[in-house]
C-alpha angles and dihedrals in degrees: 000000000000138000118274091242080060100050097048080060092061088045094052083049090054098050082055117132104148086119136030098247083089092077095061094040126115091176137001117240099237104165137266131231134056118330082224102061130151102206113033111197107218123209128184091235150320122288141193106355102347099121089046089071087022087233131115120247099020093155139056094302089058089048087064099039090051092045091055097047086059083047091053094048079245110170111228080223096065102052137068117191111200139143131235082243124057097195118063114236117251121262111300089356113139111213115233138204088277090065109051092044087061088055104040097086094051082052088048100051089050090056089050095051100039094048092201115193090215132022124207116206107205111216131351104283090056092054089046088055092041108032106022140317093247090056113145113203091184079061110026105028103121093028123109125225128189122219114177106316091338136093119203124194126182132214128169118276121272085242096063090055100056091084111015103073088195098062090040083067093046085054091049089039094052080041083055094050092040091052096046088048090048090053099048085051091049099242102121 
């Protein structure tokens, strides 16, 4: 259960028309964890049946993230999962910078409420979005950044890891160092 303030964020996401994803949605994908998380995991956007549950990673590639954060000792209290954009794609649509745009500022206010300590940005085209816009996962992924009083750090996306058994151990292995950094700061 969340707090009310939280909830009038999710009902500012579902009165949401600023892109035309709206008008395929069943649920927005507003996020799942505790609204006072230190480390807040970042998608693109949702995929297969996450806006029927109206939760992210719903699929395979939510199996293996949750399976790493058990892995990681990761409390479920201390982590939010969320995308840049609230409203899955439909089927074969590739989101563009409009979209995201439109979505920046919900993903924003979360950050601002939430007040997360490290942010994880699953997959290339979120860092992109959240570190800059030259970010090179094949060069940077496990490394942190700071921006502000934040520190980002990027992985690959749970969805790459379903079949490609090499970056599903990167993804464990970026999950391990930012475990290890969240323990010597005191967040987990």
């Amino acid at each position: 259960m969340y707090s009310a303030d939280f909830e009038n964020l999710k009902a500012q996401c579902m009165l949401c028309k600023k892109c035309p994803f709206y008008e395929e949605r069943l649920n927005i994908v507003f996020g799942e964890g505790s609204e006072k998380a230190d480390i807040l995991f970042v998608s693109d956007f949702p995929r297969g049946k996450d806006d029927l549950k109206g939760i992210p990673f719903t699929g395979k590639e939510g199996e293996i993230l949750r399976k790493i954060l058990i892995l990681c000792d990761m409390d479920k209290e201390k982590y939010f999962l969320t995308n840049i954009l609230k409203c899955r794609p439909a089927d074969g649509e590739i989101p563009d910078d409009s979209h995201y745009d439109a979505c920046m500022e919900h993903l924003r206010s979360q950050v601002r409420f939430i007040k997360p300590k490290i942010i994880v940005c699953l997959g290339e085209n979120t860092a992109k979005r959240m570190i800059d816009p030259s970010f090179s996962l094949r060069k940077e992924h496990g490394k942190f950044i700071k921006k502000g009083k934040l520190y980002f750090i990027a992985t690959h996306h749970p969805s790459e890891t379903v079949d490609d058994e090499y970056k599903r151990l990167g993804l464990l292995s970026d999950f391990q160092i930012l475990r290890e950094s969240a323990k010597k700061g005191g967040i987990i």
